[in-house]
C-alpha positions in Angstrom: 0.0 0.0 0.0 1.3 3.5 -1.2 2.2 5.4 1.8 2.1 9.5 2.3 6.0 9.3 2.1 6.4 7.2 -0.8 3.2 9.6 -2.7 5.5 12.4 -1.6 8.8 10.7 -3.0 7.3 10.0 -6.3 6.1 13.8 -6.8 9.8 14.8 -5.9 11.8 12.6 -8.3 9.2 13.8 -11.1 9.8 17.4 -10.5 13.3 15.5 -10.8 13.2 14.5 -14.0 11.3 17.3 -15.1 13.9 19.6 -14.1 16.6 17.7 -15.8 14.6 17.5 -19.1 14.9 21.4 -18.8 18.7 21.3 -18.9 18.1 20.9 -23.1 16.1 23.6 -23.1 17.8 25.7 -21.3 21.0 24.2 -23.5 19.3 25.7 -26.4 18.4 29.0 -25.2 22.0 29.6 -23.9 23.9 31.4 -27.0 27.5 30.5 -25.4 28.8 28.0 -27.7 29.4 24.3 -25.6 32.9 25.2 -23.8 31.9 28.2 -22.0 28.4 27.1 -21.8 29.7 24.1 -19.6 32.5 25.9 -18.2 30.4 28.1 -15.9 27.8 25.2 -15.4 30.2 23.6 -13.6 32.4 26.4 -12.0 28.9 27.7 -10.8 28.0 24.0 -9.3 31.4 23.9 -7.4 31.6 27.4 -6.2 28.8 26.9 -4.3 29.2 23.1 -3.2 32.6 24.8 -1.7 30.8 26.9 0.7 29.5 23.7 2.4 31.9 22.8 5.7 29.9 19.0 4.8 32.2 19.4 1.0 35.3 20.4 2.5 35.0 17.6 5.7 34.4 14.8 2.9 37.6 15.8 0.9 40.0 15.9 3.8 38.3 12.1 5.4 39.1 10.9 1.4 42.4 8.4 0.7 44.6 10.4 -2.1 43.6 7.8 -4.2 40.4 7.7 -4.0 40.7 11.4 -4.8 42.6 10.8 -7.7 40.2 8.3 -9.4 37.0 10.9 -8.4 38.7 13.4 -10.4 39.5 10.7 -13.2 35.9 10.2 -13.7 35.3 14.0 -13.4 37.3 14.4 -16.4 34.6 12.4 -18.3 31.8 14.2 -16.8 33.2 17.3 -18.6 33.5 15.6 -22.3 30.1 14.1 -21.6 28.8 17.6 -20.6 30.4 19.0 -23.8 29.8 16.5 -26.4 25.8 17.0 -24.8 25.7 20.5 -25.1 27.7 20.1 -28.3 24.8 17.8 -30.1 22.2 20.6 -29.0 24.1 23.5 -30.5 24.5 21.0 -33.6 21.6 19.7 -33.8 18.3 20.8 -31.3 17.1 19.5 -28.3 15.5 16.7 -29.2 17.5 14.8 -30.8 20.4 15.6 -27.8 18.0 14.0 -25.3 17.1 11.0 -28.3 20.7 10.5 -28.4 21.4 10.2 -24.3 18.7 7.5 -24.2 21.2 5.3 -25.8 23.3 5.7 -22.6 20.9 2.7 -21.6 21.6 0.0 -23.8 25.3 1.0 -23.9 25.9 1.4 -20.1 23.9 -2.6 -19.9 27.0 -3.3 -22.3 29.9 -1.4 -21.0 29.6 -2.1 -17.0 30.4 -5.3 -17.1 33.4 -5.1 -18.5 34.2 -2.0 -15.9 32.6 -3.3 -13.1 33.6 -7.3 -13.4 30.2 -8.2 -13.3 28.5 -11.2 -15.3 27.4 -10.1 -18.5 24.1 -10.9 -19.2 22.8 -12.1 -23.1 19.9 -9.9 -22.6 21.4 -6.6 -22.3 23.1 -7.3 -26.1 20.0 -8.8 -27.2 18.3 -5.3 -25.8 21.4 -3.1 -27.8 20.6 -4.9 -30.8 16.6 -4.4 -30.6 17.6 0.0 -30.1 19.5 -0.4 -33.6 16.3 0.1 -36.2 15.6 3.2 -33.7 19.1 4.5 -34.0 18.4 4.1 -37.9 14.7 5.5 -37.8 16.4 8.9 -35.9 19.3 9.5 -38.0 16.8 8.9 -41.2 14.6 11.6 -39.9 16.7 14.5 -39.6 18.3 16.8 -41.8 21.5 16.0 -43.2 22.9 18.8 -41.3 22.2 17.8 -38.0 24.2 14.4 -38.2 27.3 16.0 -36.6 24.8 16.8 -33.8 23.7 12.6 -33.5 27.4 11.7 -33.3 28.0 14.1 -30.6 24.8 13.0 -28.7 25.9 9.5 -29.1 29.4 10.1 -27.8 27.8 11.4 -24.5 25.9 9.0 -24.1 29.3 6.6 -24.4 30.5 8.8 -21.7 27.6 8.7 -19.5 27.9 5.0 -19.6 31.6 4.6 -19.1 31.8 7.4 -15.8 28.4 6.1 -14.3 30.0 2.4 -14.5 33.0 3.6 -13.0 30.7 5.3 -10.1 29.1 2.4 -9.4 32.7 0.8 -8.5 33.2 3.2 -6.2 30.1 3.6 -4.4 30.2 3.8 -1.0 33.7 5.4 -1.4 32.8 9.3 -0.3 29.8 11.7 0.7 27.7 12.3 -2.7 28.1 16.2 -2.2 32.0 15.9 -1.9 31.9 13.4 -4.9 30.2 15.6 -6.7 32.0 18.9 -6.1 35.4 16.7 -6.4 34.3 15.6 -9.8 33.0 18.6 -11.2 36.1 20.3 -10.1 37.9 18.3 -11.9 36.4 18.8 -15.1 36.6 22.4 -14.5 40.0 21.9 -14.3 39.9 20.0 -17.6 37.9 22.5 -20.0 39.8 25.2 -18.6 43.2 23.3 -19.9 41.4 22.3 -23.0 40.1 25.8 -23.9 43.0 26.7 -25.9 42.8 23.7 -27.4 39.3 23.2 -28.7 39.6 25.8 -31.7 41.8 23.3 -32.7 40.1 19.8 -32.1 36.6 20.9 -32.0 35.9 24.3 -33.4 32.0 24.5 -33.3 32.1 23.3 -29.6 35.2 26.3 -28.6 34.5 29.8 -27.2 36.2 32.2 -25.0 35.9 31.0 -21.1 36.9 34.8 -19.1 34.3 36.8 -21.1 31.0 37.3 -18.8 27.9 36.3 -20.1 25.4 38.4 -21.4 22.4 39.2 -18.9 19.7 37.1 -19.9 22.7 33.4 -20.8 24.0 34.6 -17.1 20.1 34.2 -15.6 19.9 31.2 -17.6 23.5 29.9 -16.6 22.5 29.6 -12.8 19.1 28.3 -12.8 20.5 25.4 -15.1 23.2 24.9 -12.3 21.3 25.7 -9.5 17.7 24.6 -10.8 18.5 21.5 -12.8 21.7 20.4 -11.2 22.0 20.9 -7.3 17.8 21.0 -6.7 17.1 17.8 -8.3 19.7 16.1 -6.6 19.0 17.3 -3.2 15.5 16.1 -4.8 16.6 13.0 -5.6 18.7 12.2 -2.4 15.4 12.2 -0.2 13.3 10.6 -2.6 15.5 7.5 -3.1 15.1 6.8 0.7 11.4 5.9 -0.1 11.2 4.5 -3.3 12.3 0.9 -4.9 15.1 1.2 -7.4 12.3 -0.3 -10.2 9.7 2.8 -9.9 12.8 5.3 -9.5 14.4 3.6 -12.7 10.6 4.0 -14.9 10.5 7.3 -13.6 13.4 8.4 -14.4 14.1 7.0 -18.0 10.8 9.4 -19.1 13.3 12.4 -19.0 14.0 12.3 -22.7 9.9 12.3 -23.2 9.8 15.8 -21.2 12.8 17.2 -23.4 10.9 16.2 -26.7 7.8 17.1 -25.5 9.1 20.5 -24.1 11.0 21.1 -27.2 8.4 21.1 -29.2 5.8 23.1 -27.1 8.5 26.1 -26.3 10.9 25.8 -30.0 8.2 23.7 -32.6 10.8 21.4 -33.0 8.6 18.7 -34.3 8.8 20.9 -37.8 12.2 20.4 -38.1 12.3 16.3 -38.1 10.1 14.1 -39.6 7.9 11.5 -38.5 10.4 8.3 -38.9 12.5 10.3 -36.2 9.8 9.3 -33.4 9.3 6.0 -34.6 12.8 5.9 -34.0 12.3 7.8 -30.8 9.5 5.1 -29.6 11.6 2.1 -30.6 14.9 3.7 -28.3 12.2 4.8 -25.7 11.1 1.2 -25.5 14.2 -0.5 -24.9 15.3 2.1 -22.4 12.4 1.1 -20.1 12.5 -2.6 -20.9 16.0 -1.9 -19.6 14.6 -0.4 -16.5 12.5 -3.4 -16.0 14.7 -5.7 -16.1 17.3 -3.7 -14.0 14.8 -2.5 -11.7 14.7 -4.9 -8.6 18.7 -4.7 -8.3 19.8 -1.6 -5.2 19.7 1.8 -6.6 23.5 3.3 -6.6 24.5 6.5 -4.7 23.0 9.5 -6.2 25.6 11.8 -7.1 25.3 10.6 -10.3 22.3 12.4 -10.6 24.2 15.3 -10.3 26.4 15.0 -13.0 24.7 13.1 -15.9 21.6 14.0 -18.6 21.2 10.1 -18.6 20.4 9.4 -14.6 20.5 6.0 -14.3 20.6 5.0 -10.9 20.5 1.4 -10.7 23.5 -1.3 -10.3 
């Protein structure tokens, strides 16, 4: 029987995951181009995590090495964060989120390999079933928003490889000090790569020093503040009273809220055609046939609700 807690802890992880969704939107209504845009997203998180005694006690109770591999993973939260915001600027806002759904399938694939757990023959035969959607998607958009797909699909190889390597090291620090350690260190990271990225990546590089306009600076803090540290102080209480399976189904319907938002506020839906949500539906499916099947196994630590689009909180 549903209790008043667990009614209240599903209402909380929804405004979760409808808060995330708006970190797509708020991607696209951000002119900075993807460096700086994640640049200050994460400087932003961090400076104030670091005002937190809680952040700083966590760092100095945590073994150098543990440190070290925190800030290892925090250097592929940054080139997730970049290659996301990258598809968006290349693409739009749906098909950023499309692409991140395939963080499912892939993650099913890459942890056990990372985490020296057993594979299982369903999670391929589930990676296989999302490749007519992956087809369907890139079919139904313009040519000129393919660089934006392999971006989006590159995050989503992140999101899986730094959320397996989380779950190896759960247990090994506070979430807020993880979090602040890890989005330090890709901080760190952009700012090294900044000079860089005109070079490598041009369409993703921009100045890092130059402040913001008015209206991307507003919009720069309620993404960090709004759809980064809310929803995980969200999503710390909720967990407490909900089974990893209903947090897992509710969670894998943030991609619906970013399509569904990006059509409603930018008329999206005119831009792709009507094979790219077929292929939507097909990904969509095997994302929460993942979650079923995932669902009864302990839900990880949270801070890597903090750091990814994806969210998948499960072992």
């Amino acid at each position: 029987m549903r209790t008043p807690e667990t009614t209240r802890a599903l209402w909380q992880i929804h405004l979760c995951v409808l808060l995330w969704g708006f970190t797509a939107i708020l991607g696209k209504l951000i002119s900075l181009p993807a460096l700086p845009l994640v640049w200050w997203r994460m400087l932003i998180v961090v400076a104030v995590l670091a005002l937190l005694p809680r952040v700083w006690r966590g760092l100095r109770m945590m073994p150098a090495g543990i440190r070290w591999a925190y800030a290892g993973i925090g250097v592929l939260v940054a080139l997730h964060w970049l290659t996301f915001y990258g598809a968006i600027k290349l693409s739009n806002a749906s098909v950023a989120a499309t692409c991140i759904a395939f963080a499912t399938p892939m993650t099913a694939l890459v942890e056990p390999l990372l985490t020296r757990q057993r594979f299982r023959p369903t999670d391929l035969l589930l990676g296989l079933a999302a490749l007519p959607g992956i087809w369907l998607v890139v079919g139904g958009v313009p040519a000129g928003m393919h660089a934006g797909i392999l971006s989006g699909v590159v995050s989503a190889l992140l999101v899986a490889l730094f959320g397996s390597l989380n779950k190896r090291m759960v247990d090994a620090g506070d979430p807020l000090t993880v979090t602040a350690l890890e989005l330090g260190a890709g901080t760190l990271t952009l700012t090294v790569l900044a000079p860089l990225m005109p070079l490598l990546v041009p369409a993703f590089a921009g100045p890092l020093l130059v402040l913001p306009s008015a209206q991307d600076g507003l919009w720069l803090v309620l993404l960090a503040l709004a759809c980064t540290l809310l929803p995980f102080a969200l999503c710390l209480v909720a967990l407490r009273h909900l089974s990893a399976f209903t947090a897992q189904l509710s969670i894998n319907l943030e991609p619906v809220y970013a399509i569904v938002l990006a059509a409603v506020l930018f008329g999206e839906q005119q831009e792709l055609a009507p094979r790219f949500y077929g292929g939507v539906a097909i990904i969509l499916g095997v994302v929460f046939a993942q979650g079923l099947l995932a669902g009864r196994r302990p839900p990880a630590h949270a801070e890597q609700a903090a750091v990814s689009e994806a969210h998948q909180l499960t072992e």
